[in-house]
DSSP file (Angstrom, degrees, kcal/mol; ACC not computed):
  #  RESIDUE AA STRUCTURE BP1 BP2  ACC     N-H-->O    O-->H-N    N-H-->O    O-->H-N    TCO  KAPPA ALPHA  PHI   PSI    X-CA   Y-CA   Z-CA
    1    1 A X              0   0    0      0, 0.0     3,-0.1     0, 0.0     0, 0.0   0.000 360.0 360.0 360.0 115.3  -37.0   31.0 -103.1
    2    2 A X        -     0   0    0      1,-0.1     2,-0.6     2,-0.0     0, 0.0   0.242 360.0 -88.2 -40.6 171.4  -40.8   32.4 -103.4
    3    3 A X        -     0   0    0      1,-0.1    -1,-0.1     0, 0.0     3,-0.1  -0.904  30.1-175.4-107.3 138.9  -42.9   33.8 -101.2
    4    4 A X        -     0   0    0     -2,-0.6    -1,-0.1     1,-0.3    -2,-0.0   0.177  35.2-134.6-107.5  24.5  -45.1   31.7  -99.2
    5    5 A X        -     0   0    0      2,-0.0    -1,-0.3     7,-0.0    33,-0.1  -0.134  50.8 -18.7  75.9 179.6  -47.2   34.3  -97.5
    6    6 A X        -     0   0    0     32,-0.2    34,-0.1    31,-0.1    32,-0.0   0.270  43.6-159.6 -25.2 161.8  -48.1   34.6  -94.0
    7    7 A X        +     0   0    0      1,-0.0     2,-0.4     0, 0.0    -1,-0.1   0.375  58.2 109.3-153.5   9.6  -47.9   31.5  -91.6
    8    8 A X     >  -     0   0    0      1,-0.1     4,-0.5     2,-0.0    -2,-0.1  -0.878  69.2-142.5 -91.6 138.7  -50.5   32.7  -88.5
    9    9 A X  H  > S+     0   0    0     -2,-0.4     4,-2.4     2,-0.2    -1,-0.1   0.699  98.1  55.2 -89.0 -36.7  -53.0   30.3  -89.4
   10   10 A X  H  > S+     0   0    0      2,-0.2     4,-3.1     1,-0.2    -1,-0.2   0.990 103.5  57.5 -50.8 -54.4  -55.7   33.5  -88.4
   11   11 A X  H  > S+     0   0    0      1,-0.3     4,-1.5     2,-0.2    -2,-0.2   0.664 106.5  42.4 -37.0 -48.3  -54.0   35.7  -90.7
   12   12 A X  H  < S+     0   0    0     -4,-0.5     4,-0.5     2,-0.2    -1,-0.3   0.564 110.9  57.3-106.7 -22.8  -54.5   33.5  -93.8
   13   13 A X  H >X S+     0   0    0     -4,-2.4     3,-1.2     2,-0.2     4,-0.6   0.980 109.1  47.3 -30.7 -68.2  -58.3   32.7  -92.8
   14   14 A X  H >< S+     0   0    0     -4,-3.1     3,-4.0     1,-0.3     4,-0.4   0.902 111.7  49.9 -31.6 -74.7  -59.0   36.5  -92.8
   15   15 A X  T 3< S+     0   0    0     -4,-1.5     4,-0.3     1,-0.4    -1,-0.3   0.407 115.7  40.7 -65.6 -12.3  -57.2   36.9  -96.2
   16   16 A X  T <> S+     0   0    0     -3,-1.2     4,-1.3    -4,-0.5    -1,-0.4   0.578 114.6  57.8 -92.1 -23.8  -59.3   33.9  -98.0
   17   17 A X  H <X S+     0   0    0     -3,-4.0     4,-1.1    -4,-0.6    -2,-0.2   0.453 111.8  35.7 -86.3 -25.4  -62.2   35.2  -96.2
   18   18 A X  H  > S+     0   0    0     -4,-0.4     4,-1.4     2,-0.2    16,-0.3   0.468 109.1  58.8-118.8  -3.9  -61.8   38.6  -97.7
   19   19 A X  H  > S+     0   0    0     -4,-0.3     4,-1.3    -5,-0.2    -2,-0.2   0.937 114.7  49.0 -62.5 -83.7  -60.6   37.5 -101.4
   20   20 A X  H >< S+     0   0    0     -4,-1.3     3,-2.3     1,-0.2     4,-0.5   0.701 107.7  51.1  19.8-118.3  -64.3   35.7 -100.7
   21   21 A X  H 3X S+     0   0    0     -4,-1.1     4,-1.9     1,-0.2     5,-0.3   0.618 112.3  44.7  16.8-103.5  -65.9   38.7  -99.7
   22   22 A X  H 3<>S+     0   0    0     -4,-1.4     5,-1.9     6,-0.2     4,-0.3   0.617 109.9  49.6 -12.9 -60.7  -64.7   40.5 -102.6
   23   23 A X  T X<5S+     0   0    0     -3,-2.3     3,-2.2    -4,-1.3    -2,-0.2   0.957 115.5  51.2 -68.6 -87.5  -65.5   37.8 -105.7
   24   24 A X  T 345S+     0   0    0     -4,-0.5    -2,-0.2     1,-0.4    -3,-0.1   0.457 122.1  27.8-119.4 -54.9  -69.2   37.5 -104.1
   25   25 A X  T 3<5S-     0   0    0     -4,-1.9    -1,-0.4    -5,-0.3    -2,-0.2   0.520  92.8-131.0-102.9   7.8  -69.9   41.2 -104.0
   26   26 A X  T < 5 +     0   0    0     -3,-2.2     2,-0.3    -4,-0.3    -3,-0.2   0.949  59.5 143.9  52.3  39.7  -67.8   42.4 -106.7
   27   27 A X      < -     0   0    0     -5,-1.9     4,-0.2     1,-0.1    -2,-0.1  -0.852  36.5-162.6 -98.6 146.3  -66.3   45.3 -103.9
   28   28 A X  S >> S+     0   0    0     -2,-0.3     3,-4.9    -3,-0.1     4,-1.3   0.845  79.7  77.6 -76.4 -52.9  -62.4   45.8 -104.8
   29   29 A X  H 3> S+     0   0    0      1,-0.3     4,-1.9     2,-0.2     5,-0.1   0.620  94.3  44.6 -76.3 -14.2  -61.9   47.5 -101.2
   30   30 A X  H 3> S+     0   0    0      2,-0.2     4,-2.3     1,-0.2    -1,-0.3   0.744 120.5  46.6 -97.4 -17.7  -61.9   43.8  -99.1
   31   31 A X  H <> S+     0   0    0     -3,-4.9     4,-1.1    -4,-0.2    -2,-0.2   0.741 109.6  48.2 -85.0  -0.3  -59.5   42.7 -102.1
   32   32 A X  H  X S+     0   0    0     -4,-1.3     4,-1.7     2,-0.1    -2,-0.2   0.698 117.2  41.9 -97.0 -39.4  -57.6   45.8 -101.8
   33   33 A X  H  X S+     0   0    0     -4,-1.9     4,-2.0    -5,-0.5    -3,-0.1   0.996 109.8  60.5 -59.7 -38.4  -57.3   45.1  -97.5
   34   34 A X  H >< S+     0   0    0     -4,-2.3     3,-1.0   -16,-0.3     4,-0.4   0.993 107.5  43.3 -51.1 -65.7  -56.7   41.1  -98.2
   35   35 A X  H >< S+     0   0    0     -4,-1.1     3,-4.0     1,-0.3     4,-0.2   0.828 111.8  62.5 -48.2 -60.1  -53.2   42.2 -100.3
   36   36 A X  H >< S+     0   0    0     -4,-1.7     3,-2.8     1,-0.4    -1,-0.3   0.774 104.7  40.3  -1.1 -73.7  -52.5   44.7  -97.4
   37   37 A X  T << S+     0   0    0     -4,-2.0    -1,-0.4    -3,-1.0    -2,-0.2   0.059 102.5  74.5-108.2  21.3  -52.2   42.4  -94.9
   38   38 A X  T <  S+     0   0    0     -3,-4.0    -1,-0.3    -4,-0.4   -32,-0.2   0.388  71.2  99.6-156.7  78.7  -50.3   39.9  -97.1
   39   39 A X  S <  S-     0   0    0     -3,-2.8     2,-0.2    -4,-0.2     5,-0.1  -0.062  86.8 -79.1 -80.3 177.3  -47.2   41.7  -97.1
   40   40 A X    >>  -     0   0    0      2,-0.1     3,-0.9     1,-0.1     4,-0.6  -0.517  47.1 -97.4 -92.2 161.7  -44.5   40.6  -94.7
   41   41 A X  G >4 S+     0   0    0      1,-0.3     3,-0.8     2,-0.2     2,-0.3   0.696 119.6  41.7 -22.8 -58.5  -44.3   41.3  -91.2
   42   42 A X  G 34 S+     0   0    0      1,-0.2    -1,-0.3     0, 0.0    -2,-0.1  -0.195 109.2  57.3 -89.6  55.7  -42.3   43.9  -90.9
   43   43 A X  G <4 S+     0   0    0     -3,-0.9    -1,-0.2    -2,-0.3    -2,-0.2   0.190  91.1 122.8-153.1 -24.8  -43.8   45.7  -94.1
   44   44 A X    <<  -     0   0    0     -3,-0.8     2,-0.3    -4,-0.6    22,-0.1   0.056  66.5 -95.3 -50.6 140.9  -47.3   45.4  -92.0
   45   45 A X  E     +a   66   0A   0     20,-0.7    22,-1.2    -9,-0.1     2,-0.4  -0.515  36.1 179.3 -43.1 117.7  -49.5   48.3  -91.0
   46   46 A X  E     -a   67   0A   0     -2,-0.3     2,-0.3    20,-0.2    22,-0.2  -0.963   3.4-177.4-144.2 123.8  -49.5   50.0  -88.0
   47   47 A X  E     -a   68   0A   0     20,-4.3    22,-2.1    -2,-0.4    19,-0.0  -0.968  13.8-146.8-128.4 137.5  -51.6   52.8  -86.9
   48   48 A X     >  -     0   0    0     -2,-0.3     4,-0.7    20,-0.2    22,-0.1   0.052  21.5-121.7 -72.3-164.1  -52.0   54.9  -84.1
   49   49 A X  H  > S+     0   0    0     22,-0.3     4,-2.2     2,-0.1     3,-0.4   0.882 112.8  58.3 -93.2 -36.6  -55.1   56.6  -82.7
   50   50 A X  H  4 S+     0   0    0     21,-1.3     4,-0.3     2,-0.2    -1,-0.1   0.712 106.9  55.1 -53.8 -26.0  -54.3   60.0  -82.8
   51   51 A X  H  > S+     0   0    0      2,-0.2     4,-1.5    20,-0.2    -1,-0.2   0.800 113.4  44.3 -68.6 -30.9  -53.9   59.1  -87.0
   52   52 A X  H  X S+     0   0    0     -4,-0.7     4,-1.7    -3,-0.4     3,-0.3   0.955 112.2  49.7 -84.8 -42.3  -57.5   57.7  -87.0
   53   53 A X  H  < S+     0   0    0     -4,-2.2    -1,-0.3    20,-0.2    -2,-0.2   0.553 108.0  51.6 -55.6 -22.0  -58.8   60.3  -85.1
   54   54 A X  H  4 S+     0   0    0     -4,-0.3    -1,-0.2     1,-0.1    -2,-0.2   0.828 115.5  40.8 -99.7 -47.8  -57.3   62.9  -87.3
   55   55 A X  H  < S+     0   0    0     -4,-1.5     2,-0.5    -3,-0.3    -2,-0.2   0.590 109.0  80.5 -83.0 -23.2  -58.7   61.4  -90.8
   56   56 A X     <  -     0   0    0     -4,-1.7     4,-0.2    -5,-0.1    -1,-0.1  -0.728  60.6-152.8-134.6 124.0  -62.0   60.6  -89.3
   57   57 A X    >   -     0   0    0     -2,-0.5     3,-1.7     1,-0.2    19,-0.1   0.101  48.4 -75.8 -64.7 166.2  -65.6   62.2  -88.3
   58   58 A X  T 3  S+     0   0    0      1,-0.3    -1,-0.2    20,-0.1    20,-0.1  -0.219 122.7  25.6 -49.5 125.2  -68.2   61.1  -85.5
   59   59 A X  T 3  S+     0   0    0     18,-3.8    -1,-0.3     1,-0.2    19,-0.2   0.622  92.1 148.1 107.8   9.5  -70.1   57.8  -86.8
   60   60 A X  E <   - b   0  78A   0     -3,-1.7    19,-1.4    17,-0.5     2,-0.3  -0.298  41.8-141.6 -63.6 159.9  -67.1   56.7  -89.3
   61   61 A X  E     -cb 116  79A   0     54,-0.6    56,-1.0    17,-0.2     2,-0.3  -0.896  25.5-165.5 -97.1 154.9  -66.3   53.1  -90.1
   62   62 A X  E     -cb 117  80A   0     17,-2.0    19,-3.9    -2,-0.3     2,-0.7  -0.931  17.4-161.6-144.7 122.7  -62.6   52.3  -90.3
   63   63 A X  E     -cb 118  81A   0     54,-2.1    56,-2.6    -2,-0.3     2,-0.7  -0.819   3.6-176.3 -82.2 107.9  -60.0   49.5  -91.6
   64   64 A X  E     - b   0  82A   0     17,-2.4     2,-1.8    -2,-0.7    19,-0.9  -0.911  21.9-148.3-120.2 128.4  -56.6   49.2  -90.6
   65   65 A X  E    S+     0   0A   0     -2,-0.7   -20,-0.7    17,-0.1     2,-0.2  -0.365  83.8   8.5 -83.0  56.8  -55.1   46.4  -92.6
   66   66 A X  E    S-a   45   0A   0     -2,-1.8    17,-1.4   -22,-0.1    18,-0.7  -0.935 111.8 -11.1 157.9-153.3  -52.6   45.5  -89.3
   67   67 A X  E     -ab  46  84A   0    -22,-1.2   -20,-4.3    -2,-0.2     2,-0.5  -0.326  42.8-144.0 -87.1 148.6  -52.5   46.8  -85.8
   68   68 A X  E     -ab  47  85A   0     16,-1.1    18,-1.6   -22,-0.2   -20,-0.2  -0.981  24.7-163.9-112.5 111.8  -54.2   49.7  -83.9
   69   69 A X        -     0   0    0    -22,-2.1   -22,-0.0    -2,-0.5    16,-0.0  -0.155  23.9-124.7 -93.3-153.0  -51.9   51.4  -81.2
   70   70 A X        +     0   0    0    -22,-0.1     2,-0.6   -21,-0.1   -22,-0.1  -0.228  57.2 136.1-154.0  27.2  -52.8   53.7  -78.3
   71   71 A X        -     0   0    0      2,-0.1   -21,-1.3   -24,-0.0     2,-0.3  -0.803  67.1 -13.4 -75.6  87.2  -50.5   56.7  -79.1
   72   72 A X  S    S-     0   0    0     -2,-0.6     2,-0.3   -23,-0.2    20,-0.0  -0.862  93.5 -43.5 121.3-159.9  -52.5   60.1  -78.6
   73   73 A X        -     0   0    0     -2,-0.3     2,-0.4   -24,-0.1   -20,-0.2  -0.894  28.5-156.4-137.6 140.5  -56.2   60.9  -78.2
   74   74 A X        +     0   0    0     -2,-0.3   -24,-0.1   -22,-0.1     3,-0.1  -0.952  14.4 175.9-103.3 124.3  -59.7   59.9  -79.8
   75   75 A X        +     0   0    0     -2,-0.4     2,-0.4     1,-0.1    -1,-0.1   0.549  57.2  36.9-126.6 -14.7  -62.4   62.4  -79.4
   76   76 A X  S    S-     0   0    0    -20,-0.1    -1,-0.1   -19,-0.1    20,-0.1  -0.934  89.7 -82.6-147.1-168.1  -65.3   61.1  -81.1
   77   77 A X        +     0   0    0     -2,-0.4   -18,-3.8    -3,-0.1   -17,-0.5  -0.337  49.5 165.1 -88.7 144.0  -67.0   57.7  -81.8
   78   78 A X  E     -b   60   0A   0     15,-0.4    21,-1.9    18,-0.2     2,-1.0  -0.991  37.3-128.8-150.5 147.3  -65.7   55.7  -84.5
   79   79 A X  E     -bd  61  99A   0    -19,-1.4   -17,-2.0    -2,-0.4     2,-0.7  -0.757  34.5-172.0 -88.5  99.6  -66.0   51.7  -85.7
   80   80 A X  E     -bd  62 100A   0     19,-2.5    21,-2.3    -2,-1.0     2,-0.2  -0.833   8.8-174.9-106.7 114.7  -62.2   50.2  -86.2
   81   81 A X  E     +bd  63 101A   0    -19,-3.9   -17,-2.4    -2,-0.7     2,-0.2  -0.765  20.3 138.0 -89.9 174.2  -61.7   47.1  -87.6
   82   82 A X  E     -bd  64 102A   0     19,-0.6    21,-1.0    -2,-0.2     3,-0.2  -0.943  63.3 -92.5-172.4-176.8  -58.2   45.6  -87.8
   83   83 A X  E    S-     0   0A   0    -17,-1.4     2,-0.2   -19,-0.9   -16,-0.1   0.972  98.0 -26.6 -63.4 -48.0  -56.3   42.5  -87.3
   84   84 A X  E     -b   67   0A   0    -18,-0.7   -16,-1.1    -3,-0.1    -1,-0.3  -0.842  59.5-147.1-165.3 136.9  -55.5   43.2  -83.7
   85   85 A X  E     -b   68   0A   0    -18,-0.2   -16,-0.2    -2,-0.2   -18,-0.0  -0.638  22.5-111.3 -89.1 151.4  -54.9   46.1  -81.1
   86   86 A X     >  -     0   0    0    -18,-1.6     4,-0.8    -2,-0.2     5,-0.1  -0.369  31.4-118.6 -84.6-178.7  -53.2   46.9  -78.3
   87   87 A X  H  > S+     0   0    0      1,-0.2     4,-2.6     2,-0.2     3,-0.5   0.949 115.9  60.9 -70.1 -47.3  -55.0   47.2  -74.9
   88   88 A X  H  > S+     0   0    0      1,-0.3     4,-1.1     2,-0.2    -1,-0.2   0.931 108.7  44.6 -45.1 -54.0  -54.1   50.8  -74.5
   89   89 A X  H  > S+     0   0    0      1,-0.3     4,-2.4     2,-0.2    -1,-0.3   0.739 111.2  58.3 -69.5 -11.9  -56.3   51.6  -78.3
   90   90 A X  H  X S+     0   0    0     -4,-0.8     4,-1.5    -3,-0.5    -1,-0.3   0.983 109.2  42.2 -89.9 -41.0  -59.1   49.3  -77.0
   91   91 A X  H  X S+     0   0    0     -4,-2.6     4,-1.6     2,-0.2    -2,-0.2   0.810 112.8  47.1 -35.7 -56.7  -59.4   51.4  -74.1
   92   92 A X  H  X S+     0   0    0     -4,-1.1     4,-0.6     2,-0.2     6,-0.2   0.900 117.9  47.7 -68.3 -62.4  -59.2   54.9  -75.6
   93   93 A X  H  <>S+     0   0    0     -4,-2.4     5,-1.6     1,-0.2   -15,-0.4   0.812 114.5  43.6 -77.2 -10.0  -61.7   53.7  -78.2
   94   94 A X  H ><5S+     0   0    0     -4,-1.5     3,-1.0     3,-0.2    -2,-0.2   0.624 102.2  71.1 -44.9 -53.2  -64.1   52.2  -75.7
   95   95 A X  H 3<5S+     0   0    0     -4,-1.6    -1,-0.2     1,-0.3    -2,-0.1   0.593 102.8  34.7 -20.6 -50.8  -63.6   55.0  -73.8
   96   96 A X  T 3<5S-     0   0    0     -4,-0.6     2,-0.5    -3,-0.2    -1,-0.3  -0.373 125.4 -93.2-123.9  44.5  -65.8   57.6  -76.4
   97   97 A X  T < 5S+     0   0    0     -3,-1.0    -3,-0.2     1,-0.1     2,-0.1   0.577  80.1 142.4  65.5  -1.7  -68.1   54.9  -77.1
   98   98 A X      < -     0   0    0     -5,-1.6     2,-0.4    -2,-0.5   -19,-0.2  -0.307  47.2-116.2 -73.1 175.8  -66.5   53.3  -80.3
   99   99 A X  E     -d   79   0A   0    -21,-1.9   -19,-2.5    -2,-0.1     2,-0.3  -0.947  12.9-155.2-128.3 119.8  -66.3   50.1  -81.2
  100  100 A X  E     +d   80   0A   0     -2,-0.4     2,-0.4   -21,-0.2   -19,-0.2  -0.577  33.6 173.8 -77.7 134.4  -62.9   47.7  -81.8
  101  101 A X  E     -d   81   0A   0    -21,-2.3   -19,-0.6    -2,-0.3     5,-0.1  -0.991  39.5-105.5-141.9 150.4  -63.8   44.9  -84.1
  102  102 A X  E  >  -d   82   0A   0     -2,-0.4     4,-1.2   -21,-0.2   -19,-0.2  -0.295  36.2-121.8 -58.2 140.9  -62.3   42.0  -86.0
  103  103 A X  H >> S+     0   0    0    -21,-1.0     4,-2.1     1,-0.2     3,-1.6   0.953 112.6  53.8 -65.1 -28.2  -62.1   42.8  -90.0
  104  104 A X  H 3> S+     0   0    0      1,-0.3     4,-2.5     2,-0.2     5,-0.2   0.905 106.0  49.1 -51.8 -40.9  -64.3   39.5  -90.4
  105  105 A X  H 3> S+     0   0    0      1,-0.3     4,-0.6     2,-0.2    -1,-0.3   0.686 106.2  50.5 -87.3 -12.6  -66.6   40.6  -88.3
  106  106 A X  H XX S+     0   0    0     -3,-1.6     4,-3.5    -4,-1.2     3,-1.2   0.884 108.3  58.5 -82.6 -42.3  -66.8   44.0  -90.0
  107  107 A X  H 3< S+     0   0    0     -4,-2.1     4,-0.3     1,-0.3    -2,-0.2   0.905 108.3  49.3 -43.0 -37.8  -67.4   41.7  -93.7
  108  108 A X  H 3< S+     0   0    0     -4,-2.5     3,-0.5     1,-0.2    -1,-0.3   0.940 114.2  41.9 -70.0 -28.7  -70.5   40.1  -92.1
  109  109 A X  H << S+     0   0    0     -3,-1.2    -2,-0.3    -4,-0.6    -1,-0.2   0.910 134.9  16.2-101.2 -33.4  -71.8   43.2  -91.1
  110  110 A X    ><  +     0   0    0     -4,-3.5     3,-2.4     1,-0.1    -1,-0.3  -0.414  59.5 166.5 -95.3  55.8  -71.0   45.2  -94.3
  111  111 A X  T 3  S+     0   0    0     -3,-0.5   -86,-0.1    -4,-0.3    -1,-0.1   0.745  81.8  54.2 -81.0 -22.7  -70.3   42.6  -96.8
  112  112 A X  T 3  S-     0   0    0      2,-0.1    -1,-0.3    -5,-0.0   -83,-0.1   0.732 100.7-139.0 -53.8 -34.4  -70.7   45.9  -99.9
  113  113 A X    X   -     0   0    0     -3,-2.4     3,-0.8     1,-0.3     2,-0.7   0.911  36.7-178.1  60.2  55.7  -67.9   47.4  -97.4
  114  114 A X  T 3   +     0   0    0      1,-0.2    -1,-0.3    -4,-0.1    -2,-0.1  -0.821  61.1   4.2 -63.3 112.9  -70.2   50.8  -98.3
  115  115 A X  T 3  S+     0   0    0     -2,-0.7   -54,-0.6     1,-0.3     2,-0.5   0.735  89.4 134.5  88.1  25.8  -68.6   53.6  -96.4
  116  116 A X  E <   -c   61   0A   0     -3,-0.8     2,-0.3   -56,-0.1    -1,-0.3  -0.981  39.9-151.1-135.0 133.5  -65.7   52.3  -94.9
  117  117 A X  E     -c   62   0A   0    -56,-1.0   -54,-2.1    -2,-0.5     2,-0.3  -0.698   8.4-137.3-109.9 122.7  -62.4   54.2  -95.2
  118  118 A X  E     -c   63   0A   0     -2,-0.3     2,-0.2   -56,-0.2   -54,-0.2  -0.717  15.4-168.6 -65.9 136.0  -58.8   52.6  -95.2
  119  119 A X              0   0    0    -56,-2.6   -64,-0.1    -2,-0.3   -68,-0.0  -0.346 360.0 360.0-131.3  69.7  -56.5   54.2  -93.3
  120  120 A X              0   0    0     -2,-0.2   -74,-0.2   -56,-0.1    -1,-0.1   0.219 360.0 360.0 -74.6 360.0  -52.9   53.0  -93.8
């Protein structure tokens, strides 16, 4: 039997959305997030905050190609997209005056995806 990918109907927007992306600006890094994120569930990404915080300086942008938890401490302000977060990380990054965002919403706003770090 193949693989048929993902089956949250969000999930497989994003990833045609960031193929897009990719082809349009000739960037690898939004075809390199799409294949991330579509591996199987339990093969998915998951990052805490204390990881992001550790890898990244004040003013950073950041992708995690899966979920953002709320394990540990954030100390300075930092842009995360991801798929989705728990409440706790939206808090904590909210908190120091970063910003949680959708990865789409990051595409529109960088569509070159200049400067923006993966963090897996």
């Amino acid at each position: 039997m193949g693989r048929t990918g993902p089956t949250n109907y969000i999930l497989r927007k994003t990833i045609r959305e960031l193929r897009k992306a990719a082809k349009a600006n000739r960037v690898n890094i939004w075809r390199y997030v799409a294949e991330l994120l579509e591996k199987p569930a339990r093969r998915r990404i998951v990052v805490n905050v204390y990881k992001i915080n550790k890898y990244t300086v004040d003013g950073d942008v950041v992708v995690v190609p899966g979920k953002v938890l709320g394990i540990g401490k954030l100390d300075h302000k930092v842009t995360i997209a991801a798929i989705s977060f728990s409440k706790n990380a939206v808090e904590k990054i909210m908190s120091v005056g970063g910003r949680a965002i959708h990865v789409l919403e990051l595409v529109k706003e960088n569509p070159t995806g200049s400067r923006v770090k993966v963090i897996i």
